[in-house]
C-alpha positions as CSV (number, residue, x, y, z in Angstrom):
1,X,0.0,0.0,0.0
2,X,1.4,3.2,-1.2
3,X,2.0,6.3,1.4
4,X,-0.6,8.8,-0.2
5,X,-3.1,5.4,0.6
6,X,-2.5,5.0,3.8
7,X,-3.0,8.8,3.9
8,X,-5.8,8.8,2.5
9,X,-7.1,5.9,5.0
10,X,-5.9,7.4,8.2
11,X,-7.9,10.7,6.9
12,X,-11.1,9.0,6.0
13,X,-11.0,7.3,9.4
14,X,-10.2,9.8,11.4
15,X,-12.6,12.2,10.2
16,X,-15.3,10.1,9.2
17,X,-15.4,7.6,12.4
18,X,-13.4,9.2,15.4
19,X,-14.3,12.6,15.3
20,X,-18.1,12.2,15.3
21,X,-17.4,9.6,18.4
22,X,-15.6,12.3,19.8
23,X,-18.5,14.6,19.2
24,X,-21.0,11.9,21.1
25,X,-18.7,11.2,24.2
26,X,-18.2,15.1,24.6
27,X,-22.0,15.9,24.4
28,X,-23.4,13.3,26.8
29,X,-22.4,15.2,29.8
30,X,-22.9,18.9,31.0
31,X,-20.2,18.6,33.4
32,X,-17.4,20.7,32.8
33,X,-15.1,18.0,34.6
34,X,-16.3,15.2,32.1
35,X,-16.3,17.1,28.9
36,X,-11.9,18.3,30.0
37,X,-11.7,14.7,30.4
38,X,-13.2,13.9,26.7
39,X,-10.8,16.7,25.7
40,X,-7.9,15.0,27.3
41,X,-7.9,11.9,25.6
42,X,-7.6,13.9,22.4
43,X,-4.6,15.5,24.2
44,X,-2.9,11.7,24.8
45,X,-2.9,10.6,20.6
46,X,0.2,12.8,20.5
47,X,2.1,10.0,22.0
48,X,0.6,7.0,20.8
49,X,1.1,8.9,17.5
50,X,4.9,9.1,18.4
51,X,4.7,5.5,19.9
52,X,3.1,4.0,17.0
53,X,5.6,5.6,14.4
54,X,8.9,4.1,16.5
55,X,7.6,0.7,16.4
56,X,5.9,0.7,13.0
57,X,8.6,2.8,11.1
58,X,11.5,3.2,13.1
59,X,12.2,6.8,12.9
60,X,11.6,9.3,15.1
61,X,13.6,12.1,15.2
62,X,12.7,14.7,17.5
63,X,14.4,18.1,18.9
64,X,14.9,18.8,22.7
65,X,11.9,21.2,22.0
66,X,9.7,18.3,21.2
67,X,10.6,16.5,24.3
68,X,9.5,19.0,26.6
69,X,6.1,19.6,25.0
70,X,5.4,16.0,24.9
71,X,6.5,15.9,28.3
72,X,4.0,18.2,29.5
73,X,1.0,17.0,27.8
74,X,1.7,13.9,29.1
75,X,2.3,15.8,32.7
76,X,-0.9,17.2,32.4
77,X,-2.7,14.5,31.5
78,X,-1.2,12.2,34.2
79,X,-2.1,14.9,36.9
80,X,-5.4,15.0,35.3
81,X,-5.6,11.3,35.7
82,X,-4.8,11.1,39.8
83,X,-6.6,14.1,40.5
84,X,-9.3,13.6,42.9
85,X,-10.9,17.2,42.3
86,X,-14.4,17.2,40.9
87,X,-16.7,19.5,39.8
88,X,-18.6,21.6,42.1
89,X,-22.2,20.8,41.9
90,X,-24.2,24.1,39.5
């Protein structure tokens, strides 16, 4: 399967399956809590992203920039995680 294919899949999948799923799980609460947690998984593809590219491809080459972003979204959404905070009741 040729690169612009596998393009062309990822796209079609991505927009045509995940993002109205996304969509759904966002609007089936009205709590603010729930809907940053919806938001947060979006947050995590980043590094399964990354992850998925090292073992499928072999290359990834990133700068010490990269590293420290990646870091922190995955810092945030680990402190997300094992945070007992919720919302307060409206």
């Amino acid at each position: 399967m040729g690169q612009i294919t596998s393009t062309g899949l990822i796209a079609l999948f991505a927009g045509c399956l995940a993002t109205p799923l996304f969509t759904y799980a966002r609007n089936l609460s009205s709590d603010p809590y729930l809907i940053a947690a919806v938001d947060a998984t979006q947050a995590g593809e980043v590094g399964f992203t990354l992850a998925g590219e090292a073992l499928l491809l072999g290359s990834v080459s990133l700068g010490m920039a990269d590293y420290v972003g990646l870091m922190a979204v995955m810092g945030g959404l680990i402190g997300f995680a094992v945070s007992e905070e919720t919302a307060p009741e409206a």
